[in-house]
Backbone as CSV, one residue per row, in Angstrom:
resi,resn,N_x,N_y,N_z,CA_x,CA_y,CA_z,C_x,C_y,C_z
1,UNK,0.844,-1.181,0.000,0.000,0.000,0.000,0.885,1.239,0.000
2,UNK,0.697,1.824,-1.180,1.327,3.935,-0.888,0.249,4.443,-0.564
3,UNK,0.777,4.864,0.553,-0.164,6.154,1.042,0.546,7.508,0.381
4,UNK,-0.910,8.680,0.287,-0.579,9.474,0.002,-1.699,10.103,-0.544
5,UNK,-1.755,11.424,-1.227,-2.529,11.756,-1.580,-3.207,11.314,-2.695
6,UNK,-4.536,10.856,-3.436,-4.935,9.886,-4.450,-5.121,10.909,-5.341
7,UNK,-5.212,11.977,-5.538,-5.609,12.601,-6.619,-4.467,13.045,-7.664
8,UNK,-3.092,13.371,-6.249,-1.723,13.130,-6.676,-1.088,12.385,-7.458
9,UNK,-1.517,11.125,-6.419,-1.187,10.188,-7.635,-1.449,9.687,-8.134
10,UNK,-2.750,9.771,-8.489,-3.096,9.405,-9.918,-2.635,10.414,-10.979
11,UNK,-2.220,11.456,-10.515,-1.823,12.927,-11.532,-0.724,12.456,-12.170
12,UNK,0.435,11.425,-11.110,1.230,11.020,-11.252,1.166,10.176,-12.416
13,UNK,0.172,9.021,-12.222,0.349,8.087,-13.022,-0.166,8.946,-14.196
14,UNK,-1.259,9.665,-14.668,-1.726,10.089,-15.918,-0.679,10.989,-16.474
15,UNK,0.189,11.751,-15.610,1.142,12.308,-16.636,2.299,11.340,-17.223
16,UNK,2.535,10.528,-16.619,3.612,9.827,-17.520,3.023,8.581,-18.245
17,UNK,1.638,8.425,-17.879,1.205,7.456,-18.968,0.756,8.374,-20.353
18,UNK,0.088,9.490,-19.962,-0.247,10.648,-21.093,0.911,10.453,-21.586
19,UNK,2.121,11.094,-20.959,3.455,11.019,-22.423,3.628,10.185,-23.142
20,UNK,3.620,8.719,-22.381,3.931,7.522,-23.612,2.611,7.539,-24.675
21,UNK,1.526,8.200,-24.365,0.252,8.021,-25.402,0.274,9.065,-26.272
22,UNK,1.020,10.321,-25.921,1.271,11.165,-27.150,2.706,11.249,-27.852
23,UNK,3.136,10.061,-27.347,4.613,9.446,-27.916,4.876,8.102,-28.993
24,UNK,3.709,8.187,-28.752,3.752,6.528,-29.381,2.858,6.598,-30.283
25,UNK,3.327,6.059,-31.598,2.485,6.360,-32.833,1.808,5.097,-33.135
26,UNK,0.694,5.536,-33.547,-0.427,4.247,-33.946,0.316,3.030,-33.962
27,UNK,-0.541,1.696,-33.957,0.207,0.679,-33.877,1.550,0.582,-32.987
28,UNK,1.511,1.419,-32.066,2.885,1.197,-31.119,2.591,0.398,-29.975
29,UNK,3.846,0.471,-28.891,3.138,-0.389,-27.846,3.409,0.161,-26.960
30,UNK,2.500,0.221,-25.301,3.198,0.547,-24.027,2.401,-0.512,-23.084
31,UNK,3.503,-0.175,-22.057,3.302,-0.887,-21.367,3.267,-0.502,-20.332
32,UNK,2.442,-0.869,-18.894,2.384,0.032,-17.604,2.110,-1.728,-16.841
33,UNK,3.723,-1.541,-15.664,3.058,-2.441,-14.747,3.498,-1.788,-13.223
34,UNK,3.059,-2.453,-12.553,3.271,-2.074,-10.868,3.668,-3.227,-10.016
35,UNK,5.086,-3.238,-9.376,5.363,-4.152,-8.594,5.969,-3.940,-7.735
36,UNK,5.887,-4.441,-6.356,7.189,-4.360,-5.119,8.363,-4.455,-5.471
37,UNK,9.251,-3.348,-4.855,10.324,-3.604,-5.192,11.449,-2.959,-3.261
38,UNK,11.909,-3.866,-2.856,11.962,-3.630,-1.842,11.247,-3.303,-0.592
39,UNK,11.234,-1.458,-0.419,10.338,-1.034,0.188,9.441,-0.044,-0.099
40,UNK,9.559,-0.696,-1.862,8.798,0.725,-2.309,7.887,-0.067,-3.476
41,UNK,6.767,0.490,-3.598,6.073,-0.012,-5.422,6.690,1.068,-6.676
42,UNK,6.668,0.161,-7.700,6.878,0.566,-8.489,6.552,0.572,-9.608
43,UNK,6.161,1.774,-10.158,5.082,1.923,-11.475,5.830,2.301,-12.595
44,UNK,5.878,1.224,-13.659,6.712,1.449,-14.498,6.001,1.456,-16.268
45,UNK,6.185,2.524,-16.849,5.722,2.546,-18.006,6.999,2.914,-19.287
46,UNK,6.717,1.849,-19.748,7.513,1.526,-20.838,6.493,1.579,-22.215
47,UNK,7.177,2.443,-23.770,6.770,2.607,-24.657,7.214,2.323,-25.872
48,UNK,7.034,2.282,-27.440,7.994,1.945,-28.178,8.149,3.203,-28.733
49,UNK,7.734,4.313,-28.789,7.575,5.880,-29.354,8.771,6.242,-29.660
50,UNK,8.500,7.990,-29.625,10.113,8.385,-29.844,11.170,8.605,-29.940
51,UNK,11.119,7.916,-28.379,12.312,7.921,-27.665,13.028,8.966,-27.191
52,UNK,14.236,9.127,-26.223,15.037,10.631,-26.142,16.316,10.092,-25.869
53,UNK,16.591,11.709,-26.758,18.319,11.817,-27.072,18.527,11.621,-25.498
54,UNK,19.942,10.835,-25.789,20.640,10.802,-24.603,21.281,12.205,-24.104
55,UNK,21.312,13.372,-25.156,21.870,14.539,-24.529,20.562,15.099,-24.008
56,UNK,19.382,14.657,-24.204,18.195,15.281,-22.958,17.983,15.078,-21.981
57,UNK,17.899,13.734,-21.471,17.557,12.938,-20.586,17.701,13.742,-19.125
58,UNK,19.153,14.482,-19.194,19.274,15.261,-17.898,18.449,15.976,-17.243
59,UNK,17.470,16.432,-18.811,16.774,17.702,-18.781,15.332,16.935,-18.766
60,UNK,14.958,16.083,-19.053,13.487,15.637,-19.391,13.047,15.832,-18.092
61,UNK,13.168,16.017,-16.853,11.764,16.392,-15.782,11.876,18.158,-15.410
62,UNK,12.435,18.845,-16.132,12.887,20.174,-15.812,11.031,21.084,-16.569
63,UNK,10.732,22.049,-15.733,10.035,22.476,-16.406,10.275,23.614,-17.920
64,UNK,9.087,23.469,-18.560,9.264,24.376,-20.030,10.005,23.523,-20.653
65,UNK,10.905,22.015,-20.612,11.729,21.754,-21.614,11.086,20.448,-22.232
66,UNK,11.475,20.554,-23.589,10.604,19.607,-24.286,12.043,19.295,-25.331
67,UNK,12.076,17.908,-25.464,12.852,17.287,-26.748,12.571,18.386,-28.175
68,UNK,11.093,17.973,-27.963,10.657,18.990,-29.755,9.189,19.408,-29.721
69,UNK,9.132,20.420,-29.907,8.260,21.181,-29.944,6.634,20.481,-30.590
70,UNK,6.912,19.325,-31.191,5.965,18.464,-32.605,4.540,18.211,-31.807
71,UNK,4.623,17.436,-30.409,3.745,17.268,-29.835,2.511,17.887,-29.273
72,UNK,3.189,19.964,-28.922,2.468,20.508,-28.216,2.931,20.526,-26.885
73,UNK,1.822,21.203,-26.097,1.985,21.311,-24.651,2.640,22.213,-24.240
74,UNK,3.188,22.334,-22.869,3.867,23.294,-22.252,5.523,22.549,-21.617
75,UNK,5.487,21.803,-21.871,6.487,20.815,-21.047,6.150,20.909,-19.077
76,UNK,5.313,21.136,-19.008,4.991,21.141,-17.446,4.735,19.749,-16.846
77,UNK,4.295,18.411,-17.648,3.631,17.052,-17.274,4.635,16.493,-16.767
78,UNK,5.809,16.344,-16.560,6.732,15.365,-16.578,7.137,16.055,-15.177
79,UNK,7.745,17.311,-15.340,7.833,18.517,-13.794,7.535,18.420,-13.030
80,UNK,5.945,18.188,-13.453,4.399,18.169,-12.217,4.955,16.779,-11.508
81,UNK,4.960,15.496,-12.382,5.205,13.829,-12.239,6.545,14.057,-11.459
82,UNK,7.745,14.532,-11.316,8.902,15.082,-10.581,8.272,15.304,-9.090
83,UNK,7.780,16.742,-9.447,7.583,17.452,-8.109,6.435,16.243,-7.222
84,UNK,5.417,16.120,-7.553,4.418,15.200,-6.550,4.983,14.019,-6.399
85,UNK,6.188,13.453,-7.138,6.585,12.209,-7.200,7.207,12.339,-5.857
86,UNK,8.424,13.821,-6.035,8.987,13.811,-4.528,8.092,14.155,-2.912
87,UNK,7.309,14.599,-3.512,6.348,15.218,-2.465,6.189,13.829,-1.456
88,UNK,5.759,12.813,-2.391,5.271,11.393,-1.742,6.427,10.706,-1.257
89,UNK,7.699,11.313,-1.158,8.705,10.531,-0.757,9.441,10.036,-1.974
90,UNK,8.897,9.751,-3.163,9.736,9.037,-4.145,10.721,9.301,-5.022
91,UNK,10.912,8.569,-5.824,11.824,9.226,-7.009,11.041,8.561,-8.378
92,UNK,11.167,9.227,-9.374,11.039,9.312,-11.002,12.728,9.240,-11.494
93,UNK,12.042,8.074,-12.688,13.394,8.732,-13.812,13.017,7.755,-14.852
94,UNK,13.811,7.987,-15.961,13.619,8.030,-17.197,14.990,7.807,-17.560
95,UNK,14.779,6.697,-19.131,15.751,5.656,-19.853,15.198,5.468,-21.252
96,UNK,16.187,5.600,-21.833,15.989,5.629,-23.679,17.413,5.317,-24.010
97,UNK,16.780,4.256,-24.812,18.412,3.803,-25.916,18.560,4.987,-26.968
98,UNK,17.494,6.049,-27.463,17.782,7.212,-27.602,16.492,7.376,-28.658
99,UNK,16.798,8.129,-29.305,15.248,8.608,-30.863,15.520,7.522,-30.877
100,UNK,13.792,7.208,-31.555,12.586,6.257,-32.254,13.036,4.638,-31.015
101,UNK,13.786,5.015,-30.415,13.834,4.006,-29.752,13.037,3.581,-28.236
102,UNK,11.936,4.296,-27.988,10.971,4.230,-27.312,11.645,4.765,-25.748
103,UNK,10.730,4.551,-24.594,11.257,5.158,-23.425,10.606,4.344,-22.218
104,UNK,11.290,4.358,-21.280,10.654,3.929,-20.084,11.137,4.787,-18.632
105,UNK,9.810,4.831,-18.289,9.527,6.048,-17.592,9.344,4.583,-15.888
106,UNK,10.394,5.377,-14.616,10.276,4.429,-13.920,9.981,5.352,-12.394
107,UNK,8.314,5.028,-11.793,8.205,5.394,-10.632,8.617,5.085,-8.949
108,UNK,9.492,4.848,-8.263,9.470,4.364,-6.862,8.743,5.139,-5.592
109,UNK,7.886,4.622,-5.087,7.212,5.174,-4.063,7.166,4.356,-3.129
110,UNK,7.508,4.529,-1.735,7.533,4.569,-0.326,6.282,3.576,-0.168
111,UNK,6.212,2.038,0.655,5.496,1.638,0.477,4.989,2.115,2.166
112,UNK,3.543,2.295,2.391,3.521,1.772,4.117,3.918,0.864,4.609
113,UNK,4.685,1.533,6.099,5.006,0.194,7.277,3.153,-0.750,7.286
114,UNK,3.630,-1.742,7.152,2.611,-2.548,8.310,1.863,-2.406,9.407
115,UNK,2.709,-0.942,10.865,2.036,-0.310,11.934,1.300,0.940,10.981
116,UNK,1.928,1.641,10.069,1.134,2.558,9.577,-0.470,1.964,9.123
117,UNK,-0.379,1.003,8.416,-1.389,0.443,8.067,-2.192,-0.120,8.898
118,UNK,-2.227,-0.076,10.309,-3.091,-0.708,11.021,-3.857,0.544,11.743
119,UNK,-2.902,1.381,11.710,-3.848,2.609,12.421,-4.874,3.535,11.964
């Protein structure tokens, strides 16, 4: 169980599942799973889309910055998925073998103790 705020994170999950869905061109594939991983869950969405340059990657949760302009938006979704990600305790990050080579976007969040959960 993550505790935390639900509206958060679900904001969480819809912004980085939104990216792989305006990343990924017809007939593409993604993928979203969730599993324990230590002491944390982890929500992981993987895509076959555009992929990103390895000289972005530094920059992909920064706000206003976008690979390329093609998509739209403001570059704020990924920022927002950053900032509430840490809010909840966790970390975000992001992996690409580089363009057209798709991306996977990887969440860790803080699972509850067991006493948390009983109270």
């Amino acid at each position: 169980v993550v505790t935390g705020d639900p509206t958060r994170l679900h904001q969480i999950v819809w912004n980085i599942v939104g990216n792989a869905i305006k990343h990924t061109p017809p007939g593409g594939r993604i993928e979203v799973a969730l599993r324990p991983e230590d002491s944390h869950g982890v929500i992981e969405v993987r895509d076959s889309g555009d992929g990103i340059d390895p000289a972005f990657l530094p920059y992909i949760f920064e706000p206003f910055r976008q690979q390329s302009g093609r998509h739209g938006g403001l570059g704020l979704g990924l920022a927002i998925a950053r900032s509430l990600t840490e809010l909840h305790g966790g970390t975000i990050a992001a992996e690409s073998a580089g363009v057209g080579r798709g991306a996977t976007f990887r969440v860790r969040l803080p699972l509850a103790s067991d006493t948390a959960t009983q109270h």
